[in-house]
N, C-alpha and C positions, 0 to 999 in steps of 0.2 A: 741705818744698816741696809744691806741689800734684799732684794726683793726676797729672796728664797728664805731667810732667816724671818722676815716681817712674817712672810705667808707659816712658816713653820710654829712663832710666837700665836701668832691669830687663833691657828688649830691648835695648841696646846692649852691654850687659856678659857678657847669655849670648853673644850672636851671636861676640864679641868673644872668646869662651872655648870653645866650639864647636866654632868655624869651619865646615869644610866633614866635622864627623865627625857631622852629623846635617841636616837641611833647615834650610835658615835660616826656613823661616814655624815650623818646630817650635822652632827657640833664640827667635824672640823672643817668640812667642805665651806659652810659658811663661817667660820672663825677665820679660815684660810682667805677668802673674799675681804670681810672686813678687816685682816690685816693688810692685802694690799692695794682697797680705795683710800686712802689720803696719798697714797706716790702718783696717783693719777694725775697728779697737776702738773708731769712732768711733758703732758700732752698738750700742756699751755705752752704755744707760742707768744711772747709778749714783744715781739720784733726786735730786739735785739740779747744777742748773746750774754751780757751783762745781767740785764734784766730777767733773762731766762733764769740766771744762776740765781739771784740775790732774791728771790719773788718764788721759787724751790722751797717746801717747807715752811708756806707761810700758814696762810688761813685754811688751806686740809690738814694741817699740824697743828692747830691752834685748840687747845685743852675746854675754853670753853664752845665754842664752835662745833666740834667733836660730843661735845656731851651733849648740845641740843637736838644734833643731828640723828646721838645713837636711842632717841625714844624712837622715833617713826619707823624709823630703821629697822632696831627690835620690833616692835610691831608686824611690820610688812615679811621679815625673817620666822614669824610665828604664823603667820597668816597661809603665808605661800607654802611652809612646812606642814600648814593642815593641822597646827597645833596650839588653838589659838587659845588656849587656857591655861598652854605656858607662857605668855606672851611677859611676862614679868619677869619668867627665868630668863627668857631670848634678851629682853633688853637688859639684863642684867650683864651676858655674856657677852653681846656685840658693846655694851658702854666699855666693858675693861679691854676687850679687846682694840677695840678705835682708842683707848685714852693710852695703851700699852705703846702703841706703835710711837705716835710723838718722843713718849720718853724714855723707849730705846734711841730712837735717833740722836736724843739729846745726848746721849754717853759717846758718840764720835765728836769729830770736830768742826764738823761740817758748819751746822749754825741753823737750829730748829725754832723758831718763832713762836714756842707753846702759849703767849701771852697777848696774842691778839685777842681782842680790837683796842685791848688796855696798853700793850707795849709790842716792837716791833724788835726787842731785842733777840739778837742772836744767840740761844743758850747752845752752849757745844764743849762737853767736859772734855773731850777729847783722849778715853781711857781705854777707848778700844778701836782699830782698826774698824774699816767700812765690813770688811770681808774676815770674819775669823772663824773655822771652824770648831774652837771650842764651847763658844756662842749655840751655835746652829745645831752641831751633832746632837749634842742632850735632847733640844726638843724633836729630831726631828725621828729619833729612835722612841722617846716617849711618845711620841702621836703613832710613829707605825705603829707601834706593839697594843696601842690599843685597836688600831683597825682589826689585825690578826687576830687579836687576842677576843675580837667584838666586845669591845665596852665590861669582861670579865675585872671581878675588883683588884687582881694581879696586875692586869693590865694598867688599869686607871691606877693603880700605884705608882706603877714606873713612869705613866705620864709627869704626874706630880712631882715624882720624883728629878725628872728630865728638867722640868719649870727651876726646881731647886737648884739642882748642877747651872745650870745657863745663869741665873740670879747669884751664886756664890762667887764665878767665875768673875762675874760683871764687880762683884766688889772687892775682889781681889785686885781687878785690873785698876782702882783707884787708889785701891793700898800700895800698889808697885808703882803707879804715876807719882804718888805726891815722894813715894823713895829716893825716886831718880831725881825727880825736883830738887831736892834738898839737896844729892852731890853735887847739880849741876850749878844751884847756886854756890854751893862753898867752890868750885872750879872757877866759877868766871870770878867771884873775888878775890881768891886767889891771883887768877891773872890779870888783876887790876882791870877789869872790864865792867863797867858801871851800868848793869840790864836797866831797861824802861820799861821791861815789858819781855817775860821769858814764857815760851810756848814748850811743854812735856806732851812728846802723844807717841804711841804704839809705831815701830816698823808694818809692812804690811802681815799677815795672816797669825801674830801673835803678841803677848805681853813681853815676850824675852828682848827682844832690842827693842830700844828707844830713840826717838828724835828728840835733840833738844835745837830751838830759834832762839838764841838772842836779840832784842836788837836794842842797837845801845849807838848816840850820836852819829845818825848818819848813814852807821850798816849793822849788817848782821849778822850771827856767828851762828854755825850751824855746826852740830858734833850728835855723835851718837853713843847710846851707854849699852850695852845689854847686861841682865842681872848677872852675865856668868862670867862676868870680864874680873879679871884680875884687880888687886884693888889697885886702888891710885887716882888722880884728878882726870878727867875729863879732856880732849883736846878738842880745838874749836877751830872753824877755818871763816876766816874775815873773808866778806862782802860788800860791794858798796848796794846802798839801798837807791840811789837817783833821788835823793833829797832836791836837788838843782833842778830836776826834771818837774818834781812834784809843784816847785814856787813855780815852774812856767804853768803847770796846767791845775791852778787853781782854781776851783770854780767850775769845773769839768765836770760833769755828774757822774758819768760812770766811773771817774778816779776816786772820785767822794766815796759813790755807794761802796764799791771793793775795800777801802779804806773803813769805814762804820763797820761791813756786813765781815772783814776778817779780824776786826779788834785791832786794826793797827798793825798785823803780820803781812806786809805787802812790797813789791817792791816796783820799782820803775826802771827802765833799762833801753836803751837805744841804739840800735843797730838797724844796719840798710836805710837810714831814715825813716823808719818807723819804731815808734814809743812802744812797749809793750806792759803792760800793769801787769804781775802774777799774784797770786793766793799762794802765802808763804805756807801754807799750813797742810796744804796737799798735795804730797811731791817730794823732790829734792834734788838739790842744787845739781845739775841745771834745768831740770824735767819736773816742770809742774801741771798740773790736772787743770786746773784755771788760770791760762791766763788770753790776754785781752790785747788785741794792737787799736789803740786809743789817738792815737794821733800820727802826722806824719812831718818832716821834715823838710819845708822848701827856705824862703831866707830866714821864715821864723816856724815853731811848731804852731801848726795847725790843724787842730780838732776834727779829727774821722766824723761821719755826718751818722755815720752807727758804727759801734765798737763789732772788731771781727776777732776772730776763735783765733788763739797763735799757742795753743798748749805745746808744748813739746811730748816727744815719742821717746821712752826712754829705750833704749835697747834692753829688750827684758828677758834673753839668754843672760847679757851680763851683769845684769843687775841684781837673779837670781843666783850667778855663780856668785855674788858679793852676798848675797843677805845671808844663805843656810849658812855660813862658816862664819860669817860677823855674829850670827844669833847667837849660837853657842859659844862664843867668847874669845875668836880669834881673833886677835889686835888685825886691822886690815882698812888700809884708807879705801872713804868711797869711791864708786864709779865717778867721772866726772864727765 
């Protein structure tokens, strides 16, 4: 999730663990810190932009790494607080808060690594947008009102309560994922379209539209549902994926990693004689958040000596006049 929502979870969950056995501006100021040291690795240059992405949410997101972390942690948070005989409640509050952050992350689709140094898989439910205000507002009304309120048991209710709305919201958003899932498969079987592998995740700032990726021999079908669309199947608009591109640049490492680290949601495309890999999963047709110019085009393709940034800019006047009125259930083909 993004920074403001991490920082807002942090202070809700100290506050929330706390209570009234230390200052509530002291539980959330430092809940708000350790929610957002594990994005600090975004400070890591690893020399190429590939690598930059896929190596994002590794080992500062890693659940056991995190939990050995958050005893010293606690400690030094109790210490430095001048409260060193809560030091059991501090590590209590900074463990869930360090262990929170990962698996929020995990609920986008990004691809959070909570299983290092055992596994390097990418978990990414993909049930809620990076950005949604229904997420964020809860907690971030439950931490003010406890500042205002100074740690009063009104206040720390509504925190609690704030914790609850953000957590119901989040399961809802997997109940309306696997919804849309199910029409979108009965749609492409319907259209006789044979998925390898079907991607359901959030338009940006809500649960109400959806993206759905197919990809099925070669390319991939992209269509979008919102819960308020009239009934009827799904419509899908065919892509090719650069299957022909991928057999030239096998063995390529950063086509590999983008290939493991999106699940197979990827595509390859060439233009001006350069190759560009995109992350089908973030974005949309033709405007994606990741992608990559991996090679280039002289008598044969030939391997970039480091992958360069080639995302596209969507035009986001028009992309926003497309989302509000596709959200609420006007039939309306994408921007393109």
């Amino acid at each position: 999730m993004d920074s403001l929502t991490q920082l807002a979870l942090g202070a809700a969950v100290s506050v929330a663990v706390m209570r009234r056995r230390s200052a509530p501006w002291k539980a959330a100021l430092w809940g708000g810190v350790a929610g957002t040291l594990p994005d600090l690795d975004v400070l890591i240059d690893h020399g190429d932009p590939i690598l930059n992405m896929v190596l994002h949410r590794a080992e500062t997101h890693a659940l056991f790494w995190l939990a050995l972390f958050s005893l010293p942690f606690g400690w030094f948070v109790a210490w430095i607080s001048r409260e060193r005989t809560l030091w059991r409640r501090w590590w209590l509050a900074m463990a869930l808060v360090l262990l929170t952050h990962p698996l929020l992350d995990a609920v986008t689709v990004y691809g959070t690594q909570l299983a290092l140094p055992f596994s390097n898989h990418p978990f990414g439910l993909g049930s809620v947008f990076i950005i949604d205000p229904l997420v964020t507002l809860p907690l971030l009304v439950g931490v003010g009102w406890v500042l205002v309120g100074r740690g009063s048991e009104r206040a720390l209710r509504a925190n609690t309560i704030g914790l609850g709305l953000a957590c119901a919201y989040l399961a809802w958003s997997a109940v309306a994922q696997q919804q849309v899932r199910q029409m979108a498969l009965a749609s492409l079987e319907a259209q006789g379209i044979t998925a390898e592998r079907v991607l359901v995740t959030p338009a940006p700032f809500s649960t109400l539209l959806w993206r759905v990726v197919a990809v099925s021999h070669g390319h991939y079908h992209e269509g979008f549902r919102s819960l308020l669309d009239a009934p009827g199947p799904m419509s899908f608009d065919r892509f090719d994926r650069g299957d022909a591109l991928a057999a030239e640049l096998q063995g390529h490492d950063g086509v590999q990693r983008i290939r493991d680290f999106s699940r197979g949601f990827y595509k390859l495309d060439e233009s001006d004689s350069r190759v560009v890999i995109a992350d089908l999963r973030m974005g949309q047709e033709p405007n994606y958040v990741f992608a990559f110019a991996v090679a280039e085009r002289r008598s044969a393709l030939q391997p970039l000596a480091e992958s360069q940034s080639a995302g596209g800019r969507a035009d986001i006047g028009r992309a926003l006049a497309w989302l509000w009125p596709r959200m609420w259930g006007q039939a309306l083909p994408p921007p393109r």
